[in-house]
C-alpha positions in Angstrom: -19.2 -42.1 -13.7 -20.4 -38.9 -15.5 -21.7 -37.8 -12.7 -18.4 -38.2 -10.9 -16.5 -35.7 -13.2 -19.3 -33.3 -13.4 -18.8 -33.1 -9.3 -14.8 -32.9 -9.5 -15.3 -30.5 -12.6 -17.4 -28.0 -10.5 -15.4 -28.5 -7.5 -12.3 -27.2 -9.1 -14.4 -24.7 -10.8 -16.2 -23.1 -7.6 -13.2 -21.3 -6.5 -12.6 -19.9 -9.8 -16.2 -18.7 -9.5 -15.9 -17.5 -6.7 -13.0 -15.2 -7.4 -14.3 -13.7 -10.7 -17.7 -12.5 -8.4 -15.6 -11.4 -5.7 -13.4 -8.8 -8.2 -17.0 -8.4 -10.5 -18.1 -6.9 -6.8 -15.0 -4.7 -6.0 -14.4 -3.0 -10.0 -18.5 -2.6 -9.7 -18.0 -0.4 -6.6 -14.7 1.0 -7.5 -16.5 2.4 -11.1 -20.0 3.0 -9.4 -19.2 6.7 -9.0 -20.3 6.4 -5.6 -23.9 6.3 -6.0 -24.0 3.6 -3.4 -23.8 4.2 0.2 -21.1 1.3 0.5 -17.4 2.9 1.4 -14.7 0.8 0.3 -11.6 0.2 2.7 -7.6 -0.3 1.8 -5.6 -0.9 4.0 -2.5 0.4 4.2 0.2 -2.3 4.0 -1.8 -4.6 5.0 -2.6 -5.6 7.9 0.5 -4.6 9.7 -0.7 -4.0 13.0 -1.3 -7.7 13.7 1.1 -9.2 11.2 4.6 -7.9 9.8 4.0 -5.0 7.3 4.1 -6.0 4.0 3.9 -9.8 4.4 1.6 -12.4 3.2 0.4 -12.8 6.3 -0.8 -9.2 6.4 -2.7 -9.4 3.1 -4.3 -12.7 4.0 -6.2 -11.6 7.2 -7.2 -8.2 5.2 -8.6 -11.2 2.8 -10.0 -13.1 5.1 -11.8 -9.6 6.6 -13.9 -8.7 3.3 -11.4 -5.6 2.9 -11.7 -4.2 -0.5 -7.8 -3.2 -1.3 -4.6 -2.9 0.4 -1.8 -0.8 -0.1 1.9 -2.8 -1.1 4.9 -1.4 -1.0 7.7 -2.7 -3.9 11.3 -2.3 -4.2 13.4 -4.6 -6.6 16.8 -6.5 -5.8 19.9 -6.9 -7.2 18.4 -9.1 -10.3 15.9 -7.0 -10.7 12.9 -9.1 -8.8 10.5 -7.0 -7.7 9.9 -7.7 -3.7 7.3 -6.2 -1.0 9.7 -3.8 1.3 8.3 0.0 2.2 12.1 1.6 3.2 15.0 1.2 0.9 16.7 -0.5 3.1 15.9 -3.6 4.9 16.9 -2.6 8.7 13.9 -1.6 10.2 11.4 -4.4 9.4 13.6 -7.5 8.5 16.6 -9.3 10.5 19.2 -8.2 7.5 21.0 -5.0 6.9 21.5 -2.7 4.1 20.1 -1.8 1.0 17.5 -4.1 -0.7 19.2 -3.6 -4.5 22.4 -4.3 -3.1 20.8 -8.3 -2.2 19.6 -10.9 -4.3 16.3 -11.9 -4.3 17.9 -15.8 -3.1 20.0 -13.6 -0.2 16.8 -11.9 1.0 14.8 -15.0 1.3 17.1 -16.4 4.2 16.0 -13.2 6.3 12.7 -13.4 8.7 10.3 -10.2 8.5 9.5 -8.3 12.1 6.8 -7.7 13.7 5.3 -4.5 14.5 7.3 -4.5 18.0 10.1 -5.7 16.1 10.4 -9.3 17.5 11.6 -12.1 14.6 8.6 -14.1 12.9 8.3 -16.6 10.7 7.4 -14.5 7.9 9.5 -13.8 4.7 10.0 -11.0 2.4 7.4 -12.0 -0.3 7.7 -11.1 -4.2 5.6 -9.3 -6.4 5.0 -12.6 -8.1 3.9 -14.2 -4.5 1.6 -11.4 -3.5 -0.2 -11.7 -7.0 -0.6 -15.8 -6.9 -2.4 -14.7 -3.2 -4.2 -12.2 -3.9 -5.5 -12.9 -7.9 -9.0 -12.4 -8.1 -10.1 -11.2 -4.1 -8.9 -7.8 -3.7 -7.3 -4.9 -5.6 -3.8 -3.6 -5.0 -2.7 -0.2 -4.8 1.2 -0.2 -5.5 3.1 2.4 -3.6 6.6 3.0 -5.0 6.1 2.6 -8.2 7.8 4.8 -9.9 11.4 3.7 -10.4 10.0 0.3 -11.4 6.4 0.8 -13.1 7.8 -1.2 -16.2 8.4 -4.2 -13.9 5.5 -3.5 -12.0 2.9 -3.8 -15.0 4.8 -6.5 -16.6 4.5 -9.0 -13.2 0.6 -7.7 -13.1 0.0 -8.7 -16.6 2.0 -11.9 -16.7 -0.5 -13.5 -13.4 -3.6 -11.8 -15.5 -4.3 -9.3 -13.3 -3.8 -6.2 -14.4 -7.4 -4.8 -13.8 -6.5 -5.4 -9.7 -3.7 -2.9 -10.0 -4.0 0.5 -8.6 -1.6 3.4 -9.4 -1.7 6.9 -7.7 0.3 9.9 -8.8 0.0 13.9 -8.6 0.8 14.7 -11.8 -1.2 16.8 -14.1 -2.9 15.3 -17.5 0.1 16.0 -19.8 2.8 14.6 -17.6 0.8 11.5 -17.2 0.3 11.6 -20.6 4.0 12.4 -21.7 5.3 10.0 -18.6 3.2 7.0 -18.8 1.5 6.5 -22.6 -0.3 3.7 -23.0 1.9 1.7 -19.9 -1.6 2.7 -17.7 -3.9 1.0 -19.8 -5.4 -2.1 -18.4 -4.8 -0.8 -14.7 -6.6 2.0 -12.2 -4.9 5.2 -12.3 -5.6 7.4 -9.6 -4.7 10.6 -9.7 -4.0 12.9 -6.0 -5.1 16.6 -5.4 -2.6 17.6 -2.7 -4.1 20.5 -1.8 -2.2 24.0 -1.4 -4.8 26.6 -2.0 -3.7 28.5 -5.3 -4.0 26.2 -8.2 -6.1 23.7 -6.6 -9.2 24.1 -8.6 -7.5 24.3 -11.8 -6.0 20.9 -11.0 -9.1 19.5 -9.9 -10.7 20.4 -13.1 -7.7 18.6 -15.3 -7.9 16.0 -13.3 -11.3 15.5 -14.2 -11.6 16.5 -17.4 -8.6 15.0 -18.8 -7.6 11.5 -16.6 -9.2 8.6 -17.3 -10.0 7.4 -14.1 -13.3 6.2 -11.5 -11.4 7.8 -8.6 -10.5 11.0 -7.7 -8.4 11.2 -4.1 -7.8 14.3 -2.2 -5.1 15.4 0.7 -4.9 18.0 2.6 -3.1 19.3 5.4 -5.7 21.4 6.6 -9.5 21.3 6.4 -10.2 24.4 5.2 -8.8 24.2 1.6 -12.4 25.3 -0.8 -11.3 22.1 -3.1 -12.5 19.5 -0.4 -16.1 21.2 -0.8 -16.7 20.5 -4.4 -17.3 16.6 -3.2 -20.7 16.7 -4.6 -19.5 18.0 -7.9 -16.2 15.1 -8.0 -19.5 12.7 -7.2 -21.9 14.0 -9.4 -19.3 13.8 -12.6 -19.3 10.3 -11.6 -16.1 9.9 -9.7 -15.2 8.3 -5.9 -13.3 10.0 -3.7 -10.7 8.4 -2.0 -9.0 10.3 1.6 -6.4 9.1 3.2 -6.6 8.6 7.1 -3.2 7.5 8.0 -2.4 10.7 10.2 -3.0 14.5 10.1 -1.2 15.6 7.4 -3.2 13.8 4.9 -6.6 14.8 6.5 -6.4 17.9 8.1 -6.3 16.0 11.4 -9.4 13.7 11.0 -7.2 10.7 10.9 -7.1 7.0 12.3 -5.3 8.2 16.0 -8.4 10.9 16.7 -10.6 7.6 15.4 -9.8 5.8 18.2 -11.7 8.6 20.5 -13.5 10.1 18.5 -14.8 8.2 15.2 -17.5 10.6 14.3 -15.2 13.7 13.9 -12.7 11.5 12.1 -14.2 8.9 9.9 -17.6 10.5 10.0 -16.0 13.9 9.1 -14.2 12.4 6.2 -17.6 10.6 5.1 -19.7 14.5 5.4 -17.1 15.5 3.3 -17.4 13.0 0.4 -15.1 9.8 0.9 -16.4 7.0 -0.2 -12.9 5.3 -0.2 -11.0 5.2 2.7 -7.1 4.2 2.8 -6.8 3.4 6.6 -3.6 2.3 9.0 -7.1 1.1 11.5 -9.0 -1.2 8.9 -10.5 -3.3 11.6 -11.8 -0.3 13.2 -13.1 1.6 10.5 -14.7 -1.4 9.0 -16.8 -1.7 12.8 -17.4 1.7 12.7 -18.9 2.0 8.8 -21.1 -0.8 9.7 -22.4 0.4 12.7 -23.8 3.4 11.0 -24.6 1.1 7.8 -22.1 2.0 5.1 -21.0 -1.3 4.7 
């Protein structure tokens, strides 16, 4: 008999287990400062080329791949749920119309996400709520949007215990994040972005790290040319990540996922001689082959 209920105790235990190695892994590499070779991948809304953007569906097969983060877009409805929807309105991606504050969260559940092509799936516009009961303890989250709702935001994330999964990007310098945010950030990953213009770069470079909390430092650039993007081994050595963004040109300076597709090496490997040891990707599945073909991964 004691035997018995030491089995069913571990067997209920083993998932929990499992889950606290799996986000011991990730917040290892995400505060490693990139001493390792190993890149970490997010994808952006999920995996929205094979499921509808922004639906459990999505973030379950980026689960299911070993991804490291994705990327979730959040809106809130008419009484005030927070719910996964990129575009203010829900006309593009779902079979409704309109603007998603002007439903309820009851009114948008009767609507069916689409698919990338646009045809009608059985997926549903998930919640903030359902996205963290899926994803607790397996892979961070980087919330998009965020602004007009971060209250909401970081009050879901700390009512499911996962605050330390939450990841917040913004371009503001020390003393607005300061003055803005107070101690709302604490608990969470706050990354802040270097869009790069020329003049001024530097100096915000140096604020950023001198003044923001933070393991990650992420970069964009329209061109790349900018002398910011060649102080990689300093961001490194001061014992940051760096994160790029290869969604499409104007992030990258034109080493993005499309060019990937032909030419990996001047895209992904480009961003990798140039520092990134995070990459935020619209192609997870193909970046993931390509970083472990040349062993980053």
């Amino acid at each position: 008999m004691n035997r018995y209920i030491i089995y069913i105790l571990l067997l209920f235990a083993a998932p929990s287990y499992g889950q606290q190695n799996r986000m011991s892994f990730l917040l290892n590499k995400l505060n490693d400062g990139g001493k390792s070779d190993y890149v970490m991948i997010f994808a952006h809304r999920g995996d929205w080329r094979n499921a509808p953007e922004n639906s459990l569906q999505a973030y379950q097969s980026c689960i299911d791949a070993g991804f490291d983060g994705i990327e979730i877009d959040v809106q809130m409805t008419k009484d005030s749920v927070i719910v996964m929807m990129h575009d203010k309105t829900i006309d593009r991606t779902t079979t409704g119309k309109g603007r998603v504050s002007d439903y309820t969260l009851a009114e948008l559940k009767k609507l069916y996400l689409r698919s990338p092509i646009g045809v009608v799936t059985r997926q549903r516009i998930p919640t903030l709520d359902e996205v963290l009961e899926l994803t607790k303890g397996k892979i961070l989250i980087q919330v998009d949007k965020w602004q007009p709702v971060k209250e909401k935001v970081v009050e879901v994330a700390r009512q499911h215990g996962c605050l330390n999964q939450i990841i917040l990007r913004g371009t503001k310098n020390s003393k607005e994040v300061a003055d803005n945010y107070g101690k709302l950030l604490e608990g969470l990953i706050y990354i802040p972005v270097l869009v790069c213009k020329g003049e001024g770069d530097n100096e915000k470079l140096d604020d950023f790290m001198e003044h923001i909390k933070t393991p990650v430092i992420s970069l964009s650039f329209k061109r790349d040319d900018f002398p910011a993007i060649d102080r990689a081994k300093e961001i490194k050595d001061r014992g940051f990540r760096i994160w790029y963004n290869s969604l499409w040109a104007e992030f990258n300076g034109g080493h993005d996922d499309e060019l990937a597709m032909d030419d990996p090496d001047n895209s992904y490997g480009w961003l990798l001689r140039k520092g990134a040891n995070i990459i935020f990707s619209d192609h997870p599945f193909l970046l993931d082959a390509y970083l472990k073909k040349i062993g980053r991964r």
